[in-house]
N, C-alpha and C positions, 0 to 999 in steps of 0.2 A: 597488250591491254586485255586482251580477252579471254587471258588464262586466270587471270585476278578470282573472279568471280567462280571458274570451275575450281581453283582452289579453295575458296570459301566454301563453298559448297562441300568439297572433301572435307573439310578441316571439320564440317559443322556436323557431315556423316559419321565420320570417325569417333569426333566426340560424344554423341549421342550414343553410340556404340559402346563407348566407356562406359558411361554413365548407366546404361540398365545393363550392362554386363556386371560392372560393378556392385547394383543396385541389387541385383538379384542374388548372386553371391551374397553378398552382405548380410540381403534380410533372410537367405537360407539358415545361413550362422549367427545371425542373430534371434533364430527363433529359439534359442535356450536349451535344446536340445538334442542329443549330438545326429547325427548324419546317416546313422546305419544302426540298427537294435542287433544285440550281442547272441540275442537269441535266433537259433532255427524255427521261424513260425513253422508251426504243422499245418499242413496243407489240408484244411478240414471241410475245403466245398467238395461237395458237395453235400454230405450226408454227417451231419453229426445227428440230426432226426430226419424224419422224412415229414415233408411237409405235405400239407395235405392236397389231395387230386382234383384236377378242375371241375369246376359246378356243370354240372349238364342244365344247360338254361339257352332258350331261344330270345333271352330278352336282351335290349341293345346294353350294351357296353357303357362305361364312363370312360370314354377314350380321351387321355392323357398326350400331350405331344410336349418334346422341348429340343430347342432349336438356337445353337448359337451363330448369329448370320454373321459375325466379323465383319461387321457393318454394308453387309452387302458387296466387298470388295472382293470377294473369291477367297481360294486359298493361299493365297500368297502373301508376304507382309508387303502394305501397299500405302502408299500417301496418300490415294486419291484415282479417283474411275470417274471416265465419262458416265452422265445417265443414262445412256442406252443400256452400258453393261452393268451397272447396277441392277437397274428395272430388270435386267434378264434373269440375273443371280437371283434376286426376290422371287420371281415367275418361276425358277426351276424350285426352288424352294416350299413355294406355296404347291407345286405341281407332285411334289416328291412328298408333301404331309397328306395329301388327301389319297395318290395313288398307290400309297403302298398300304393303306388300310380303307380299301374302296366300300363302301355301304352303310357307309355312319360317318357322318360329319363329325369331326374333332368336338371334343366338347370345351378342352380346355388347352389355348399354345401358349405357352411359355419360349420367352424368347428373351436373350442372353445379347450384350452388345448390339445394342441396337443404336441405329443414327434417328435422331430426332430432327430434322433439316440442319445437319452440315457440312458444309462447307466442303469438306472430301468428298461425301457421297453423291454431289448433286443436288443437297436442299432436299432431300425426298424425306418426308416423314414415314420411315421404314413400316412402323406397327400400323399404321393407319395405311396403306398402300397393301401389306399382306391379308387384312383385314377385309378388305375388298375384294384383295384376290379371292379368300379362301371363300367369299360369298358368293363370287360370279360362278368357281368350280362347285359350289353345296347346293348354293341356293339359302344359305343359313346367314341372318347377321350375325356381325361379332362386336361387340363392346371392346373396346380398347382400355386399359388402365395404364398409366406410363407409371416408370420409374426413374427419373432421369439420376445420374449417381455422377456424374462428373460435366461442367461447363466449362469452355474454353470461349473468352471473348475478342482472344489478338483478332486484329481484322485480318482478312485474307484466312485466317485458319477457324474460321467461329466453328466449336463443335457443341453440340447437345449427346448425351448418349448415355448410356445404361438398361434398364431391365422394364419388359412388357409381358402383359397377360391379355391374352386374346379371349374370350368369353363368350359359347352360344347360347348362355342361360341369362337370367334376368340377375341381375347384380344387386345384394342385400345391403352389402358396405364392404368399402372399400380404401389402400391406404398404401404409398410408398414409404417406408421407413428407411433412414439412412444409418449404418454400423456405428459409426462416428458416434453417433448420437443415443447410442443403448450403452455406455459405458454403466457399471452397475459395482458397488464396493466390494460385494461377496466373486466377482468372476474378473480372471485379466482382463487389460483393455485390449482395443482392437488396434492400436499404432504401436509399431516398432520403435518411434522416437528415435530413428537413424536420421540425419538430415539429409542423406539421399531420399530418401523415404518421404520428407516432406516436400523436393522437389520434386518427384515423378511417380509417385503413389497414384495411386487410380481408387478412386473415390467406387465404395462398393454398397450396397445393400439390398433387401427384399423390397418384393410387391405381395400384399395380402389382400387378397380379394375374396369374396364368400359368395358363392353362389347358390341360387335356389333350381339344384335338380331336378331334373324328374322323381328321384327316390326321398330325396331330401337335400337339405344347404349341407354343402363340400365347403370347406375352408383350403382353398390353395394361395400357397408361396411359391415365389419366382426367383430365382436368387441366383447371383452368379462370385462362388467367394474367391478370394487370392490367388493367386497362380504362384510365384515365389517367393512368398512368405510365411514359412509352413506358422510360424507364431501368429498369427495374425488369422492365417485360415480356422485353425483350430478356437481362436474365444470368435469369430465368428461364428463357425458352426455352435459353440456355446451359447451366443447370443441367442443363437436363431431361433432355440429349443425354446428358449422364455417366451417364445409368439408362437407354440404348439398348442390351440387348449386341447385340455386333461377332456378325453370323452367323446370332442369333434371329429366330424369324418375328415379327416384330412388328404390334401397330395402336396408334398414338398419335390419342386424340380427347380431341375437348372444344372448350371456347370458350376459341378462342385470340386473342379481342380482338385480330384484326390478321387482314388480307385476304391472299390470293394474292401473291404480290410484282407480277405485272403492274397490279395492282390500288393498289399502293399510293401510287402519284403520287397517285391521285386523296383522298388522303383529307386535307384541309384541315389537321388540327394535328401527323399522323403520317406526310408523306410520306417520311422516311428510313429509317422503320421495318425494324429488321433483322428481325425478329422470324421472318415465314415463312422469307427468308431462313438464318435458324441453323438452323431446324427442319426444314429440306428441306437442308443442304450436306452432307450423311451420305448415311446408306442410308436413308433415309424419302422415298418418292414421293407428294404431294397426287394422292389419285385428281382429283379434280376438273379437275386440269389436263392428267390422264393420259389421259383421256377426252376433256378437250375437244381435243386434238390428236388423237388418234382418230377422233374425230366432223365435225373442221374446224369447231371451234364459232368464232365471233366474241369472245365474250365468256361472263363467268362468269355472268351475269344466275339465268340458272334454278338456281343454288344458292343464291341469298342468304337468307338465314337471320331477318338483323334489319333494321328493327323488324318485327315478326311481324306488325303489321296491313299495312305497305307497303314489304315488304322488298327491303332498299337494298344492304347489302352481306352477305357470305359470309362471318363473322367463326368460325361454330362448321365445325370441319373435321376431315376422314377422314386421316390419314397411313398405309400401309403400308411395312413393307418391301420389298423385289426381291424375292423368291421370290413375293409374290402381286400377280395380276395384278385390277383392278378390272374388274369386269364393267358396271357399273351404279352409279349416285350419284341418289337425289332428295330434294327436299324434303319434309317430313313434317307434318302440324298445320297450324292455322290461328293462333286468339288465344286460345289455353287459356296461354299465356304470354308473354313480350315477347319470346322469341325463336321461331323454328320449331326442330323438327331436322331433322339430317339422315342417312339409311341409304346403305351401302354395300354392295354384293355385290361379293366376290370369291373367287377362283380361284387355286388352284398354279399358279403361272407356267410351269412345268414349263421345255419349249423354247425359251416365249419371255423366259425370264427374261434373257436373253441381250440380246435388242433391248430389251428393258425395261433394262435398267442401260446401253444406249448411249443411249438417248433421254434417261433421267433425269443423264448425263453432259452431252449435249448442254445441259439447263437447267442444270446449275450453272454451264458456261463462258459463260452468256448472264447470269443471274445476278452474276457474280461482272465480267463486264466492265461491268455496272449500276452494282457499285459503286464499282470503278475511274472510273466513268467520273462519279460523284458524289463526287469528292474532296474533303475538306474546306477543302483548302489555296484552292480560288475561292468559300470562303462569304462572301458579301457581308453575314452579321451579324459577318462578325471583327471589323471595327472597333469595333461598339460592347458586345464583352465586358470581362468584366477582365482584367490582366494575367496569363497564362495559359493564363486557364479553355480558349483553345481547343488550347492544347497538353495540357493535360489531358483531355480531352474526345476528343482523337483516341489518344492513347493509351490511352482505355479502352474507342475502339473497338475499335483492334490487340486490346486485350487478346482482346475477345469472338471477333471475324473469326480469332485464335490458334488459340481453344478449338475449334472448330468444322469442321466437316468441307473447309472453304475452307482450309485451315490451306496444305498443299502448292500448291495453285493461286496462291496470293497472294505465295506464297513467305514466308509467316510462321512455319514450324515453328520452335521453339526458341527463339522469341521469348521 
């Protein structure tokens, strides 16, 4: 009699196991796109320009944090933690944002998978709990913004959860939007319309909050997009661009489930991934690569973020606009969760926001001859799709390469 129930149990593990096995598979191959670009990316970080050298300034920072806690449960895939070890994972976390950039209080955490009271975690409302923390460590309030992006009401499993912005400045307006909800005629939509997809998709979107600096109002996004669905990542990042305004100082962070674009050959089921791509073809500069041409680095190694015990790639990232310049990027945490974060410091670009928007011009035209230069027309899976799919497919890459800051480089305006 008392093996019933450990078999249900297996049956009900196993199954689950199908089904996002499946699931992800699926929306991999159903993102329109094939699996591997037919081209050799040239390996162009660090220097296709040199960007320009750091500000000699004794004035505080706009220090940047973003942090995906995996609901507080550590690094491990988990159903559920006592509150002690939760609260503890939150405590190293909060303990691990302030002490690796000790003399200025964070200005702005971004925070990815967050538990809003449930059920798994203890009921701890996560952003309002590190919120605290990081006040008893500063000495600084912080404003809370939630974004809750997915509810679960079975009893016994009740979840709240999704994206937070932690805030030490005074809050001008503020807003959770949901992807769902930005569908728009001229750009894809954001569902795969797989019916896996409709059972176990994970409900995504930004937090936009605007804050009033010291220097000035910062427009920051908190965003955490798709993990295996590269179709779905990529009109997200699409989407996202349309809530950049033209001319605001901006910072877009979060876990953007997609590396660096030099980085992106290397990634086995995502190598054509547009994703950093749409999200840097604007006025958005990845400090990390701003730096590493600064620096002469080789490679992005000392940001990678996940998995947080033997971290492999740089998936959680710092985006600014051209008016500010990155002073500093590092890695943050240990295994308080499956991923690390990562902090940012930056600077009014002031003079050199000048060679800052030639450099970050320099990378879109290296960019954009990448993906010129990965045409779909020599994909060697054409032959074996169906009649179509690969004329559909490219034009809903037009579609996205339209929307996008690439739009006049590619010569697609008014597509």
């Amino acid at each position: 009699m008392e093996k019933k129930p450990r078999r249900r149990w297996t049956r009900l593990t196993l199954g689950l196991a199908v089904v996002f096995v499946t699931h992800a598979v699926g929306a991999t191959l159903a993102s329109g796109r094939p699996t591997r670009c037919v081209c050799e990316g040239p390996a162009w970080l660090p220097a296709v320009a040199t960007a320009p050298a750091a500000l000699a300034t004794d004035a505080p920072p706009l220090r940047v944090v973003t942090y995906n806690l995996h609901s507080g449960l550590g690094p491990r895939l988990s159903f559920g933690k006592p509150r002690a070890e939760v609260e503890r994972n939150l405590r190293a976390i909060g303990a691990a944002i302030v002490d690796a950039a000790p003399g200025h209080a964070p200005d702005v955490v971004g925070l990815n998978e967050v538990d809003f009271d449930s059920r798994r975690s203890a009921g701890i409302d996560q952003a309002a709990f590190l919120a605290r923390d990081l006040e008893r460590r500063t000495g600084a309030p912080y404003a809370v913004v939630e974004g809750v992006t997915w509810v679960r009401r079975t009893r016994g499993f009740e979840v709240r959860y999704g994206n937070a912005a932690l805030v030490r400045h005074p809050v001008v307006r503020a807003e959770a939007l949901a992807f769902d909800d930005m569908d728009t005629p001229d750009l894809p939509g954001v569902r795969s319309g797989l019916l896996l997809d409709r059972l176990v998709r994970e409900g995504r979107g930004v937090v936009k909050v605007t804050i009033a600096a010291p220097a000035g109002e910062v427009d920051v996004l908190v965003t955490h997009l798709d993990a295996f669905a590269q179709a779905e990542r990529e009109a997200q990042a699409a989407h996202l661009l349309r809530h950049v305004g033209a001319g605001r100082t901006t910072v877009l962070l979060g876990d953007f489930n997609a590396v660096p674009t030099p980085l992106t050959l290397g990634r086995r089921f995502f190598r054509d991934d547009l994703t950093h791509d749409l999200l840097t073809s604007g006025g958005l500069a990845d400090a990390r690569l701003v730096l590493a041409a600064r620096d002469g680095l080789a490679n992005l190694a000392g940001w990678a973020t996940f998995p947080a015990d033997a971290p492999e790639w740089p998936l959680d990232g710092i985006l600014g606009s051209l008016d500010l310049l990155p002073a500093r990027a590092a890695v943050v945490g240990t295994t308080e969760s499956d991923h690390r974060g990562l902090v940012v410091d930056y600077h009014p670009a002031g003079d050199l926001a000048g060679p800052l928007r030639s450099w970050h011009d320099a990378v879109r035209r290296r960019q954009v001859a990448h993906i010129e230069g990965c045409a779909e027309g020599d994909d060697p899976h054409a032959a074996s799709l169906a009649p179509g799919a690969h004329d559909q497919r490219e034009h809903r890459r037009r579609r996205l390469l339209a929307g996008s800051g690439f739009a006049d480089l590619l010569g697609l305006r008014g597509e």
